[in-house]
C-alpha positions in Angstrom: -7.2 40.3 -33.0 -9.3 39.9 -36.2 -10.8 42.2 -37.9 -14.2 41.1 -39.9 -14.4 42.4 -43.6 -17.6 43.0 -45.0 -16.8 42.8 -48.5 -15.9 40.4 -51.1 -12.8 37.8 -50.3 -11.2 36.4 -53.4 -10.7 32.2 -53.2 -7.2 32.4 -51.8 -7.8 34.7 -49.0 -11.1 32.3 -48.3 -8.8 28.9 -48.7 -5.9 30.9 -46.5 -8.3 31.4 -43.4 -9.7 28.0 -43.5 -6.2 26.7 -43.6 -5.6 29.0 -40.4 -8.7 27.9 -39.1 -7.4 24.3 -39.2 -4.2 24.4 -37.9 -5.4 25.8 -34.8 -8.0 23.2 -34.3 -7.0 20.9 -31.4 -4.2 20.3 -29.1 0.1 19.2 -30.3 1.5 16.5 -29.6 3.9 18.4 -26.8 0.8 19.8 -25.1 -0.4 16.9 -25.0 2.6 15.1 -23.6 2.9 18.1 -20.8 -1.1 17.4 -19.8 -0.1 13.6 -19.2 3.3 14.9 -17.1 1.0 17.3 -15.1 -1.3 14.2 -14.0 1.1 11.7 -13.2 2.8 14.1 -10.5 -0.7 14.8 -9.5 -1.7 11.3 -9.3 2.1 10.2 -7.2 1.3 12.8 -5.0 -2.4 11.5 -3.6 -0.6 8.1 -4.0 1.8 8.9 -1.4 -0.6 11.1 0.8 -3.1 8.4 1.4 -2.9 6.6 4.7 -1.5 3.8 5.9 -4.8 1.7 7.1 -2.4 -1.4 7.7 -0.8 0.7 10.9 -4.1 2.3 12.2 -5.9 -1.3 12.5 -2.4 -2.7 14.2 -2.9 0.1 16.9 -7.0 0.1 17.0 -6.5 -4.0 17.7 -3.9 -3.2 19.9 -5.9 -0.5 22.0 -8.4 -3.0 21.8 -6.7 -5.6 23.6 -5.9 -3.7 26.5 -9.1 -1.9 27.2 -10.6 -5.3 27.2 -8.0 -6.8 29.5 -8.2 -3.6 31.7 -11.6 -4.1 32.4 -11.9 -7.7 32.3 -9.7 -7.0 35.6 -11.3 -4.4 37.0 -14.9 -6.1 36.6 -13.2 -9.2 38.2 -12.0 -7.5 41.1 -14.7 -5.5 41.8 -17.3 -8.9 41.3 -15.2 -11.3 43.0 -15.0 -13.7 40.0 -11.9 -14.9 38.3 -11.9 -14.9 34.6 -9.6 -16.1 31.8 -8.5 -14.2 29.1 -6.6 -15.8 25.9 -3.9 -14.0 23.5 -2.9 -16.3 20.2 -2.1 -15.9 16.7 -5.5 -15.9 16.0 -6.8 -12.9 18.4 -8.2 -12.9 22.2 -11.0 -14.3 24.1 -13.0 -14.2 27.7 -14.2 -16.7 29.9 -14.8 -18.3 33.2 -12.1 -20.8 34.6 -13.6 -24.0 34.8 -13.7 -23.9 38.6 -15.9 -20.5 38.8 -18.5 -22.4 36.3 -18.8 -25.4 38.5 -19.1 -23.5 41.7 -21.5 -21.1 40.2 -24.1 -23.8 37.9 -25.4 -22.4 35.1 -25.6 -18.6 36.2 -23.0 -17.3 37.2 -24.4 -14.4 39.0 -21.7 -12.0 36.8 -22.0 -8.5 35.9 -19.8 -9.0 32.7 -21.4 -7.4 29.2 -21.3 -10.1 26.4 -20.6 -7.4 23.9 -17.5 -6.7 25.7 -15.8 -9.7 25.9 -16.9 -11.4 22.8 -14.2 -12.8 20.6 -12.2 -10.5 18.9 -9.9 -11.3 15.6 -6.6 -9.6 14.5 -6.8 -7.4 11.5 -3.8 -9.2 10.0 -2.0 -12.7 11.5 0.7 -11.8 13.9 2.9 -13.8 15.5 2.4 -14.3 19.4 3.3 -17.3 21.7 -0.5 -18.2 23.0 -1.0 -17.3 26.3 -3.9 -17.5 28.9 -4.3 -14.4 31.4 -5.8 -15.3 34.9 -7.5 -11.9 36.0 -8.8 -10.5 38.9 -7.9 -13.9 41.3 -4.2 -13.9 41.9 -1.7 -11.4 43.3 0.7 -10.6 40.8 3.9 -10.5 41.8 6.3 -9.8 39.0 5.2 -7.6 35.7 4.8 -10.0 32.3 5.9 -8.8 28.9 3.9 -10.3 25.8 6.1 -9.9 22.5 3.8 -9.5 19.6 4.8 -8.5 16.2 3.1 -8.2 12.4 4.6 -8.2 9.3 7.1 -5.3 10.1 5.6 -4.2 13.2 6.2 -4.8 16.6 5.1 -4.3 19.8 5.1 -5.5 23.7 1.9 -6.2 25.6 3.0 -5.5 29.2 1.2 -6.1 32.3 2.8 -4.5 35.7 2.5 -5.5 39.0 -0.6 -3.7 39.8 -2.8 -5.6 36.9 -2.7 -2.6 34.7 -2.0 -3.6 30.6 -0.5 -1.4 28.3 0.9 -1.7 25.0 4.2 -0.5 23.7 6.8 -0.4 20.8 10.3 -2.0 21.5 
């Protein structure tokens, strides 16, 4: 604690206190060095405690697919027309076999919603052997297992006797 004087300082004690007054100015090199530690543990920490987007897109395109191929078969059960669905490298697709666009002319009479089964992209390229889905027009008589992986992840798109399609890791 200082104490103020009121009367006259000589030139040394005036020269001494701006000296003190200097040295205190400011932050040393240690300090300094300890502020920079501080904020690159700080900085690894929200690094490391940001998500990993890569994995949530792999499982929202993978949810994707089989909500679209569940009701792709339940819409062609219930309507009576087949429909094609196709699985590649580059993502999945709807449409009419060519035999239920012949035999229907140019409307098809269908209750499908475009929006629904419009073409749909992976996030990232996996690697999957192409394959083309009949639904909702055949019995299905023995379950099908659809290996699918990307970059490091991997996962099988099953489809059971009953039509249903699930997704799950190996």
């Amino acid at each position: 604690m200082r104490i103020l004087g009121t009367g006259n300082r000589s030139p040394q004690g005036q020269a001494r206190l701006a000296h003190n007054q200097q040295s205190e100015a400011g932050f040393t090199l240690v300090e300094f060095l300890v502020a920079i530690a501080v904020m690159a543990v700080l900085l690894g920490i929200a690094v490391l405690a940001l998500p990993n987007h890569d994995e949530r897109y792999w499982r929202d395109n993978l949810d994707q697919l089989v909500s679209s191929l569940n009701f792709a078969q339940e819409e062609s059960t219930m309507s009576g027309t087949p429909m094609v669905a196709q699985v590649d490298a580059i993502g999945w697709r709807f449409g009419l076999p060519l035999s239920a666009v012949t035999a229907a002319g140019s409307n098809p009479g269908s209750t499908f919603l475009p929006d629904v089964y419009r073409a749909q992209t992976w996030h990232k390229p996996v690697e999957i052997t192409p394959v083309q889905l009949s639904l909702g027009g055949e019995r299905i008589t023995e379950a099908l297992q659809i290996p699918i992986k990307q970059e490091n992840r991997q996962a099988v798109l099953m489809r059971s006797t009953n039509g249903r399609f699930q997704w799950v890791r190996p």
